[in-house]
ZADO-507320 format. One record per residue (C-alpha): residue number from 1; residue in three letters; x, y, z. Coordinates in nm, 3 decimals, padded with zeros to 5 digits. Layout:
BEGIN
@pos NUM&code ala&east X&north Y&up Z .
...
! end
This chain:
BEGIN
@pos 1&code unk&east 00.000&north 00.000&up 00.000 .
@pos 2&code unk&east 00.124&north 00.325&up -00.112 .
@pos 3&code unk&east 00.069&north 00.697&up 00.042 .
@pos 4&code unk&east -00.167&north 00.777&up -00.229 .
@pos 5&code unk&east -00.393&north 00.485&up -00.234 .
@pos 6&code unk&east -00.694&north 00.615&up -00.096 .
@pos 7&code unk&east -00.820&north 00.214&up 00.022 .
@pos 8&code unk&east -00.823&north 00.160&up 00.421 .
@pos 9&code unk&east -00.586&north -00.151&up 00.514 .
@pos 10&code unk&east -00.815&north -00.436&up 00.565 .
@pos 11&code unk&east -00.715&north -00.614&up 00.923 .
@pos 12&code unk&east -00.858&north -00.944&up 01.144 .
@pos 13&code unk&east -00.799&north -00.866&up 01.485 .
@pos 14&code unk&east -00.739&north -01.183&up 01.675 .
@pos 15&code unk&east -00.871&north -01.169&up 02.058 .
@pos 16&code unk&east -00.921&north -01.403&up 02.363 .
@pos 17&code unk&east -01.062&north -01.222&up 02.595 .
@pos 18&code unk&east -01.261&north -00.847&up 02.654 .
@pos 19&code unk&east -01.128&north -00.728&up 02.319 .
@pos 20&code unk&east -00.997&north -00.370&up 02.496 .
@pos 21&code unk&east -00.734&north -00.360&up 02.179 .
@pos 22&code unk&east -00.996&north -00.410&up 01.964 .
@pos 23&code unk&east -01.220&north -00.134&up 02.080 .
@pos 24&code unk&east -00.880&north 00.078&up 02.133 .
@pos 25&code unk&east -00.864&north 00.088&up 01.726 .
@pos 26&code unk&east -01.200&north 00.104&up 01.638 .
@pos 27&code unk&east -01.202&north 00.453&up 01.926 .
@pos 28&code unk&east -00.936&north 00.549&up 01.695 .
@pos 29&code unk&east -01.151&north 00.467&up 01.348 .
@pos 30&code unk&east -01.427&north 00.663&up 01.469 .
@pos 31&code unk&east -01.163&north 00.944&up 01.526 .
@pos 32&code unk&east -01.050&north 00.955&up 01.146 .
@pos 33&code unk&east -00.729&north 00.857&up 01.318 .
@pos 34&code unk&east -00.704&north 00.553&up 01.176 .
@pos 35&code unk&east -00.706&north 00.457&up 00.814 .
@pos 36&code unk&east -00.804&north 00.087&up 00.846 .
@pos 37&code unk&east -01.150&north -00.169&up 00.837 .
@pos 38&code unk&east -01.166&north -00.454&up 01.035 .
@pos 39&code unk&east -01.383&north -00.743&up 00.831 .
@pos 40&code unk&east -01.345&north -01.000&up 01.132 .
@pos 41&code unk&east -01.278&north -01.069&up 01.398 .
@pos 42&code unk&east -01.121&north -01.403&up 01.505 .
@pos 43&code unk&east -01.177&north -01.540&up 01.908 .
@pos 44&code unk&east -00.969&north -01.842&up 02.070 .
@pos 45&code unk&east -01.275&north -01.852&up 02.328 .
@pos 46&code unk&east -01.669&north -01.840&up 02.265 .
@pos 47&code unk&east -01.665&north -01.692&up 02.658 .
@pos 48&code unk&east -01.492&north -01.401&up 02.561 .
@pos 49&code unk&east -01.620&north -01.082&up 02.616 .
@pos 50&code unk&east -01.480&north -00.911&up 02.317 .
@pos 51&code unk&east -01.720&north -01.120&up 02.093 .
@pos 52&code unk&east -02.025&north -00.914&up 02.240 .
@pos 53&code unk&east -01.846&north -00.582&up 02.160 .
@pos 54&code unk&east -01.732&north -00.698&up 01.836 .
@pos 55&code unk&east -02.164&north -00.797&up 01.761 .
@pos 56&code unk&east -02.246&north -00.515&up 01.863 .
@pos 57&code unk&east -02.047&north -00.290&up 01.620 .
@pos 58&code unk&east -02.132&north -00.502&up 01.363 .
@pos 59&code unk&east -01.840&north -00.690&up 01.262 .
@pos 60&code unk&east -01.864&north -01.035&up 01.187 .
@pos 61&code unk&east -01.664&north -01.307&up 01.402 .
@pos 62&code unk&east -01.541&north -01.616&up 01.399 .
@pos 63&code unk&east -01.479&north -01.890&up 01.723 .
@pos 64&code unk&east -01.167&north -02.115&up 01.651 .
@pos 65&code unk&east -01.048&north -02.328&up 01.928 .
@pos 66&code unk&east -00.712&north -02.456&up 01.990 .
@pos 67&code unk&east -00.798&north -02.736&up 02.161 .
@pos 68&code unk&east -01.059&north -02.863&up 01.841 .
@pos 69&code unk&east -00.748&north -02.903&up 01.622 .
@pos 70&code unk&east -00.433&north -03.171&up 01.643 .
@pos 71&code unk&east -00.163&north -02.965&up 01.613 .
@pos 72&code unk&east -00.073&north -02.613&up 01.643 .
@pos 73&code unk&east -00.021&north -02.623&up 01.253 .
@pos 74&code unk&east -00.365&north -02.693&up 01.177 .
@pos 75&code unk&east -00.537&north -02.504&up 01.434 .
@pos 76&code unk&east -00.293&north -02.160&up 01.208 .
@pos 77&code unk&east -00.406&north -02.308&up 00.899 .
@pos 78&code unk&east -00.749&north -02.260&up 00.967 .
@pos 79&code unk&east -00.714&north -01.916&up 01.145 .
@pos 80&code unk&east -00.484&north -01.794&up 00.807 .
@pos 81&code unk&east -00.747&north -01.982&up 00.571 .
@pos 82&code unk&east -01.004&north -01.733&up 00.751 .
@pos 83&code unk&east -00.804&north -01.408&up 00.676 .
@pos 84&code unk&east -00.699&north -01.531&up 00.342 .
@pos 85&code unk&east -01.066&north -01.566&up 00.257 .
@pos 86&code unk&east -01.168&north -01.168&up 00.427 .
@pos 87&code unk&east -00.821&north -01.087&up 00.195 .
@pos 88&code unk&east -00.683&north -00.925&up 00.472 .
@pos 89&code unk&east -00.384&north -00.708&up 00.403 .
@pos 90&code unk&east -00.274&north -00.758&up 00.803 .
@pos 91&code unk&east -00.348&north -00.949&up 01.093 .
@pos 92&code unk&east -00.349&north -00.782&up 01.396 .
@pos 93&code unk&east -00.298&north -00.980&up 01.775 .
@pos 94&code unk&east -00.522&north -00.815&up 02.025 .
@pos 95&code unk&east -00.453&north -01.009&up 02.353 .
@pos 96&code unk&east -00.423&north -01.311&up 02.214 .
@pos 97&code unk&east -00.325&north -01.589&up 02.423 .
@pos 98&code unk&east -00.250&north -01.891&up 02.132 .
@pos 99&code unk&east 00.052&north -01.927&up 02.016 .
@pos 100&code unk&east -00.009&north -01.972&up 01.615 .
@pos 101&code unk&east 00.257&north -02.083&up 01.338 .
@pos 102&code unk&east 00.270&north -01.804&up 01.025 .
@pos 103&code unk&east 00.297&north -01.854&up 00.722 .
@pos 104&code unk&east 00.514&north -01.763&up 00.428 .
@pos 105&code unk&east 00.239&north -01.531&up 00.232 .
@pos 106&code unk&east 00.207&north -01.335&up 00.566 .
@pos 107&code unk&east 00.563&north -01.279&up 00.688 .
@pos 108&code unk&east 00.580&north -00.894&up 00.793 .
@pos 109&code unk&east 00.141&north -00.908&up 00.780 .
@pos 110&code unk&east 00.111&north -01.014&up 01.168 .
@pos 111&code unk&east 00.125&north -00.740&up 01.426 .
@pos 112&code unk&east 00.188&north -00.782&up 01.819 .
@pos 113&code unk&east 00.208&north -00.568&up 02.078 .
@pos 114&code unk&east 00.456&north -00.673&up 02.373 .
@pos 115&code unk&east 00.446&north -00.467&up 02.725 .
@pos 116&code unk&east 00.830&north -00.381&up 02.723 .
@pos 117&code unk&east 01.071&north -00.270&up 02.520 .
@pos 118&code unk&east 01.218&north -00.568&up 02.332 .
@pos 119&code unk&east 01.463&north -00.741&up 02.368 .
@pos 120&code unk&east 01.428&north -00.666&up 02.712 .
@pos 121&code unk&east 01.182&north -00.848&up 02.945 .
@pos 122&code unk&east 01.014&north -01.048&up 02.663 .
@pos 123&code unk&east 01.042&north -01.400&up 02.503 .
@pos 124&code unk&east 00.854&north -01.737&up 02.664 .
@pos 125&code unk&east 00.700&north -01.697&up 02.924 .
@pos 126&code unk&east 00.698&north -01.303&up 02.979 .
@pos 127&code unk&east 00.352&north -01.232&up 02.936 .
@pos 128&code unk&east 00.108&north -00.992&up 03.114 .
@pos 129&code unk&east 00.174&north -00.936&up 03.456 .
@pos 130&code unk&east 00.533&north -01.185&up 03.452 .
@pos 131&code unk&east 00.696&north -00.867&up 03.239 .
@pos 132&code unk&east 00.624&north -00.596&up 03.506 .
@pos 133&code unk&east 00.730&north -00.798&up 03.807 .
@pos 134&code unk&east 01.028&north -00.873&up 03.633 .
@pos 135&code unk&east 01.093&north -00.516&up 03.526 .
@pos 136&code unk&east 01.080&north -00.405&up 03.874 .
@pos 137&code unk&east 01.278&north -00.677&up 04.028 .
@pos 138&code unk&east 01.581&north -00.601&up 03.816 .
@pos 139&code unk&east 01.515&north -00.214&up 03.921 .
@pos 140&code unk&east 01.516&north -00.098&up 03.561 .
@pos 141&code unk&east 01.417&north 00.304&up 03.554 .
@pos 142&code unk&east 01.248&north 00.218&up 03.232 .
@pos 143&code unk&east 00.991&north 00.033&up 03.089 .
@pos 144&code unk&east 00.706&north 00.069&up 02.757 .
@pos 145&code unk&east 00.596&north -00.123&up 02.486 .
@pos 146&code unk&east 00.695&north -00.264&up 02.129 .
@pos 147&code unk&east 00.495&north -00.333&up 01.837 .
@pos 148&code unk&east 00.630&north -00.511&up 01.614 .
@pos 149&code unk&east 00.593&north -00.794&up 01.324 .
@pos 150&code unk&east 00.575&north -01.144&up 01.488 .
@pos 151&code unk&east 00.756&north -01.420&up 01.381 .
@pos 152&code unk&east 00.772&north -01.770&up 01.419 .
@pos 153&code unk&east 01.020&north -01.672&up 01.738 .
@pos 154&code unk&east 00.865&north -01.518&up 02.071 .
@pos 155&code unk&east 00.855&north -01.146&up 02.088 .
@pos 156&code unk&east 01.153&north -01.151&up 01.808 .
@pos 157&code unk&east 01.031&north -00.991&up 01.461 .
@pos 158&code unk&east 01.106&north -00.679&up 01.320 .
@pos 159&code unk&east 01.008&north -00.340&up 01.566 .
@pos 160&code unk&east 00.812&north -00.085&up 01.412 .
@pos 161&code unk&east 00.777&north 00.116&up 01.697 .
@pos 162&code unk&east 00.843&north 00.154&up 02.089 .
@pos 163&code unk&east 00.743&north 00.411&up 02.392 .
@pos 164&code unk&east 00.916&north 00.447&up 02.697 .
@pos 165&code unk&east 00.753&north 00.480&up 03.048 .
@pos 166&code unk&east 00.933&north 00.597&up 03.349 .
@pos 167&code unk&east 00.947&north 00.289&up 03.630 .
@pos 168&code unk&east 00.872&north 00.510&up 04.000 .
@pos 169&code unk&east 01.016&north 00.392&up 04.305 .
@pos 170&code unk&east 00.687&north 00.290&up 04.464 .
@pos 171&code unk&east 00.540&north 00.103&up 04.162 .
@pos 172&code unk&east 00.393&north -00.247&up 04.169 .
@pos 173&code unk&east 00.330&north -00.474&up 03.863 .
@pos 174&code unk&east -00.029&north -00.341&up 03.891 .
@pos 175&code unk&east 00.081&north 00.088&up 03.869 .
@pos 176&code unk&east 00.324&north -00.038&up 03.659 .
@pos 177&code unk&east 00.091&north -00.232&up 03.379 .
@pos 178&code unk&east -00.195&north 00.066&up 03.434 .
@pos 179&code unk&east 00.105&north 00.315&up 03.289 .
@pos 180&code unk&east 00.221&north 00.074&up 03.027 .
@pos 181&code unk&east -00.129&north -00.011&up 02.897 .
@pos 182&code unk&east -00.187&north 00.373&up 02.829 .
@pos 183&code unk&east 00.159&north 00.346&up 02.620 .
@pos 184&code unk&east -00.007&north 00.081&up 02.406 .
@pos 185&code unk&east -00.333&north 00.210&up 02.371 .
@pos 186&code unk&east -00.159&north 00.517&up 02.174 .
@pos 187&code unk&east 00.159&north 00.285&up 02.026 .
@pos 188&code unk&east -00.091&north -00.013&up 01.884 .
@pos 189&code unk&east -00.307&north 00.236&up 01.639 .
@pos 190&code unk&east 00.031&north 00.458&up 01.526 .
@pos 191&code unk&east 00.192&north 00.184&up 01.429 .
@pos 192&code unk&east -00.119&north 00.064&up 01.258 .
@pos 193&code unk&east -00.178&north 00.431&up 01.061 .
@pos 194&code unk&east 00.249&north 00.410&up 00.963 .
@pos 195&code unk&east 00.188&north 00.087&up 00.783 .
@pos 196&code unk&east -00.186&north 00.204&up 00.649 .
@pos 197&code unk&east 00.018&north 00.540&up 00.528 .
@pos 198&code unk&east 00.276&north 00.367&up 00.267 .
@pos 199&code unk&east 00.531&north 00.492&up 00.589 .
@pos 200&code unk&east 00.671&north 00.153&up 00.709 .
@pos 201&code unk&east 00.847&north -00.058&up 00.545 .
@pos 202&code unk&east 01.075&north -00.353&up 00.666 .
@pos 203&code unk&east 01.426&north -00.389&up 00.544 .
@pos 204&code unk&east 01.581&north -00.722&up 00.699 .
@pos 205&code unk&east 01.559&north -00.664&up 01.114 .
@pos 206&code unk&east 01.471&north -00.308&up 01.018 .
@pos 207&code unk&east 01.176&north -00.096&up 00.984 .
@pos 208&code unk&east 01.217&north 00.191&up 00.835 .
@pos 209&code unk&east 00.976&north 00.478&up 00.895 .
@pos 210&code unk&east 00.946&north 00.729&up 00.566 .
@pos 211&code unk&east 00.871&north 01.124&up 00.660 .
@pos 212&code unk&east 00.531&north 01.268&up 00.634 .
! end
C-alpha cells in the first residue's frame, strides 16, 4: 500500500478475551485517526467478552479453538485460511493468548504488541503481569511497549515502533501495567496508521519509517 492509495488496510484482529485492543482501534476509526476496516474478527474462546463488543459494532466473528485441532499447525491453517478468505492485508494480535505458526504469504502481515521494550523483558514466558514484576525486580528506571511484526520466534520480529515509560520507586506490577497499557493504547493504532500510510516498510531486522 502506497501513500496515495486512498483504500483503508483491511485487518482481522485476533482476541481471547474483553477485546480492549480491539475497541482501542476502532475509538481510533471513529476518530479519522485511523485509516483501516476490520472485516473480522477471530476469538480463541466463545466466553470471551470481546465477541459481544465486536456484535455489537457489527463486525462479523469467527470462534476457533485450539484445543478442536491436532496440532498447532492446523489449528494456524485454519485461522490464516479465515483471513486469506476476508483478503486481509494484516493481521493484527489483540490479547491473544495462542501461540499460532505463520505462514510464508504473511511474513511482515502479523502485528503484536509486547508490554516492554524488546529485547528486554520479553520471550517465553513473559507475558502480562510476569513482564512488570520482572521489570521491577531487576530495578530498571524504564519500561514501555513494542509493536512489532511477529515471527515464528517469541517477541523476536522486526520493531516498528516503541514508547518508553518511566518505572517510579513505589510502583507495583499493577501501577506499573496501568502506565504501560496507556503506552499501548496510543503505540498499537500509530503503528497501525504508519503501515496504512505507505510509511513503514521492513528492510531485513529493520523498519524503516518514511517522513510525512
Amino acid at each position: 500500500m502506497t501513500p496515495s492509495n486512498p483504500k483503508p488496510l483491511r485487518i482481522v484482529v485476533l482476541i481471547s478475551g474483553g477485546g480492549t485492543t480491539l475497541q482501542n482501534l476502532i475509538r481510533y476509526m471513529d476518530a479519522g485517526r485511523l485509516d483501516v476496516e476490520i472485516p473480522l474478527v477471530i476469538c480463541s474462546s466463545p466466553r470471551a467478552g470481546g465477541l459481544q463488543f465486536a456484535a455489537e459494532t457489527g463486525i462479523p466473528s469467527a470462534v476457533i479453538r485450539r484445543e478442536t485441532f491436532p496440532s498447532q499447525d492446523a489449528f494456524s491453517q485454519k485461522i490464516f485460511d479465515e483471513c486469506r478468505e476476508v483478503a486481509a492485508d494484516m493481521v493484527v494480535m489483540g490479547g491473544f493468548l495462542k501461540r499460532i505458526t505463520i505462514p510464508h504469504d504473511f511474513e511482515n502481515r502479523v502485528l503484536n504488541i509486547h508490554p516492554a521494550l524488546v529485547p528486554s523483558f520479553c520471550g517465553k514466558g513473559m507475558y502480562g503481569h510476569f513482564v512488570h514484576e520482572a521489570v521491577l525486580e531487576y530495578g530498571a528506571k524504564v519500561s514501555g511497549c513494542t509493536v512489532h511484526f511477529a515471527d515464528n520466534q517469541y517477541d523476536h520480529g522486526p520493531v516498528i515502533l516503541q514508547k518508553v515509560v518511566t518505572v517510579a520507586d513505589d510502583d507495583t506490577p499493577e501501577t506499573l501495567a496501568a502506565r504501560v497499557f496507556e503506552a499501548e493504547c496510543e503505540a498499537y493504532p500509530e503503528a497501525l496508521q504508519l503501515i496504512a500510510s505507505g510509511r513503514a516498510s521492513v528492510e531485513g531486522r529493520r523498519v524503516r519509517i518514511a517522513a510525512e
